[in-house]
C-alpha positions in Angstrom: 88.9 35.7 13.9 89.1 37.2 10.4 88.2 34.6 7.7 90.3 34.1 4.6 88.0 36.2 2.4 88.6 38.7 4.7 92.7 38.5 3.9 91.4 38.4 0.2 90.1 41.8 0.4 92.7 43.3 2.0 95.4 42.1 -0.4 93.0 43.1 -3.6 92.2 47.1 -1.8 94.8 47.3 0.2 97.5 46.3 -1.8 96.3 47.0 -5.0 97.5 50.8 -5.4 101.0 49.9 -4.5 101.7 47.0 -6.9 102.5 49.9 -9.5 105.4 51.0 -7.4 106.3 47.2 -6.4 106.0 46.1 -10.0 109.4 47.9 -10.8 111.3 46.1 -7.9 109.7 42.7 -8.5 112.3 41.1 -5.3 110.8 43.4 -3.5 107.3 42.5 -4.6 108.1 38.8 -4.5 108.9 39.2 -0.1 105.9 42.3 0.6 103.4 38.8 -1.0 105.2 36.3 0.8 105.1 38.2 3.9 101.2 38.8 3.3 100.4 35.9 2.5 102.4 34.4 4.9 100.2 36.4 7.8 97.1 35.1 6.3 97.9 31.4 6.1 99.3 32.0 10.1 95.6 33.6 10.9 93.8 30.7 9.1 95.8 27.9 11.2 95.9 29.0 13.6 92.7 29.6 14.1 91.6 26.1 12.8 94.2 24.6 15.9 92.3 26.8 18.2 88.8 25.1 17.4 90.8 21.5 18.5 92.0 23.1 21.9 88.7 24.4 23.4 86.6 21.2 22.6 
């Protein structure tokens, strides 16, 4: 499973070239981060859930 720091990078490379574009529809902007950020919390609980099931 990907850590958090790994979802860190990904936002600051990945997303960093089209937050020019996004910064003139800032709605837009405001959903793209929620959705990303959205992903990353799912990845982090769920794998923290997963650790309680297998023990």
């Amino acid at each position: 499973m990907p850590g958090t720091g790994v979802g860190l990078i990904l936002i600051d490379f990945v997303a960093r070239p089209f937050a020019k574009i996004l910064e003139k529809m800032p709605i837009l902007m405001i959903v793209f981060l929620m959705i990303l950020y959205g992903a990353i919390a799912f990845m982090v609980l769920r794998s923290a859930y997963r650790v309680d099931e297998h023990s």
